[in-house]
N, C-alpha and C positions, 0 to 999 in steps of 0.2 A: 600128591604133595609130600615132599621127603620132611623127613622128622627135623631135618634144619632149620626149613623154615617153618615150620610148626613154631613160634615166637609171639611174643606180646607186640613186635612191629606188625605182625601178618595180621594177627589177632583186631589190631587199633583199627589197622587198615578194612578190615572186612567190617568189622562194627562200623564203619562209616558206610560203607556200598552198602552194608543192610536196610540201617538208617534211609540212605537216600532212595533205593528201590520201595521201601515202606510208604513213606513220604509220596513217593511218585504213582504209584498204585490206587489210593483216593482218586485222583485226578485223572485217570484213564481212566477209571467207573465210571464216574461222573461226565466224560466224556463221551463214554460209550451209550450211561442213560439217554443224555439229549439224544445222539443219532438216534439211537431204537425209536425213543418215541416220534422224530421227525419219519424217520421211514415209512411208521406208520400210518401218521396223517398223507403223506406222499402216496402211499399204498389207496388209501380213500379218496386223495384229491383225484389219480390217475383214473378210480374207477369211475369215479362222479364225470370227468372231462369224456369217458366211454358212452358214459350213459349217454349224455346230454348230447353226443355226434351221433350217435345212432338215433336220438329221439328227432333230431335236427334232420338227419337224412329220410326218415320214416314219414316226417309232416311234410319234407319237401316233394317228397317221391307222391305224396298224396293227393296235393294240393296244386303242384303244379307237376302234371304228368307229360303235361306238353316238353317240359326237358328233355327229354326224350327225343324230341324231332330234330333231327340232325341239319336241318335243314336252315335254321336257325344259329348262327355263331354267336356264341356268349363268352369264351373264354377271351378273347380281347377286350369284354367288358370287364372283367376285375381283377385288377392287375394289384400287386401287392407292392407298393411304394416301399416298405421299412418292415421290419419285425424289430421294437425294441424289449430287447432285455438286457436286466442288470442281473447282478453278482451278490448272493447272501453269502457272507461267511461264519458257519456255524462251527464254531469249536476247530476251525483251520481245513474244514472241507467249503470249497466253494461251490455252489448252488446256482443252477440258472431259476431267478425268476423273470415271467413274461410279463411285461408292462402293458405294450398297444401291439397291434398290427394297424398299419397306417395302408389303406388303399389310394393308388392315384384314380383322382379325377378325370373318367376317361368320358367325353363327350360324344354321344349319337343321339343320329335323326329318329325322334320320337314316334314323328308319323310315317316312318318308313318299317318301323317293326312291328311288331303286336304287344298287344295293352297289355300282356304278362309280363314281358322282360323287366320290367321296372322290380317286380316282384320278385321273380328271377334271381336278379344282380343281388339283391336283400339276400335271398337266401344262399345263392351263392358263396358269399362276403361273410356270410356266419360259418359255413360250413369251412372256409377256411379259415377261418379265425379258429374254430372249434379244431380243428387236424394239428395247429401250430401250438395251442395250449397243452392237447394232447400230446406232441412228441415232445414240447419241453417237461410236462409233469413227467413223462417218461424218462427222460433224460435227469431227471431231476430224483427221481427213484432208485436209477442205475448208480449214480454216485453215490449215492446218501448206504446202498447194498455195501457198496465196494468200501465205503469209510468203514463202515462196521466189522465188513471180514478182515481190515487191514486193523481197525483197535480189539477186536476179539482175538486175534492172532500175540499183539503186543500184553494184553491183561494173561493170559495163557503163559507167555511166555516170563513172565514176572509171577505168577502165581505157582507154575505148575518146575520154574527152572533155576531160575535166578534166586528166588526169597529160598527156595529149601537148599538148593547148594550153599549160598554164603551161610545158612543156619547150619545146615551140616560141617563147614570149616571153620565156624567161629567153635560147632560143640567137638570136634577134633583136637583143636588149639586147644581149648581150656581144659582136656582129658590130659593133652602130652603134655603143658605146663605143670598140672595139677602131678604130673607120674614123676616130673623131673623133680617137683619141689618134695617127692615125699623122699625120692633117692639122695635128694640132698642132705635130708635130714640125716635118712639111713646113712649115710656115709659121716656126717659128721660124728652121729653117734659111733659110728665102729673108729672114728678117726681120732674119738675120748677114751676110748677104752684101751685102744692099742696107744694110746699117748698113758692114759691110768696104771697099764700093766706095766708097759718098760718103766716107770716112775717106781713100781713097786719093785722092778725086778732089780733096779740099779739099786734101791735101800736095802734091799737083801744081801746084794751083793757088796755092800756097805760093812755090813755086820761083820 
């Protein structure tokens, strides 16, 4: 910044952009707390939605081992109609939550299979329910990450760039203003005194 505009215009102006980064700085905090702590329940949900697929797959692997026989077709049995999800908007990141997973009503002959598949299709129908909760609470982790590196990045750059340079050009301004009004001074005094002495030097030269 050259000594020119080193000014009480520069000065007014940067006292405003200080003001308003100040101003604006609360409110990406505060922004930034909700994510964190959203992250974190996400970080929970996603491990909870782990748990309960694995504990899902552990009871069905257990319980019904006959899955296994290939000989048996079950994936025309459940067929996944809908996955609905809506849209949370926290603080301007938007959010997948999962509502239903809707299965269609797929009709077969009872007494042409074995008395497990009824059981089967149940468990089947959770475990995919349980994988689509799962990659949305993931999905839902991944944004809530990326909002945070993207408001951590913005508080950073207002803390660590923006607020100390305008404070370092407002304390610049008010050095060179403050140096200009003392040479003002200085000069008017040398501008009394050289006005004082030809005063004296013309009464002398009077005599």
């Amino acid at each position: 910044m050259t000594r020119a505009s080193l000014n009480k215009s520069v000065l007014s102006h940067e006292s405003v952009k200080l003001a308003e980064y100040q101003r604006f700085l609360p409110s990406l905090e505060l922004k930034r707390r909700q994510i964190v702590a959203e992250r974190l329940k996400a970080r929970a949900d996603l491990a909870e939605c782990r748990a309960q697929l694995e504990a899902r797959l552990a009871e069905s692997a257990r319980e019904l081992p006959m899955l296994a026989n290939e000989e048996v077709r079950l994936d025309a049995l459940v067929v996944v109609e809908a996955v609905d999800i809506t849209v949370q908007n926290l603080s301007g990141t938007r959010l997948p939550v999962l509502q239903k997973v809707r299965f269609a009503e797929v009709a077969y002959a009872r007494l042409t299979r074995p008395h497990w598949v009824d059981a089967a299709v149940t468990a089947l129908r959770d475990v995919v329910r349980l994988r689509v909760a799962h990659d949305v609470a993931e999905r839902r982790l991944r944004e809530l990450e990326e909002a945070e590196a993207v408001i951590a990045r913005r508080v950073n750059l207002f803390e660590k760039v923006l607020i100390p340079r305008s404070k370092e050009t407002i304390r610049r301004i008010r050095m060179a203003l403050a140096d200009a009004e003392r040479e003002a001074v200085v000069r008017a005094k040398l501008s009394k005194r050289k006005t004082a002495a030809r005063a004296a030097e013309a009464r002398l030269a009077a005599i």
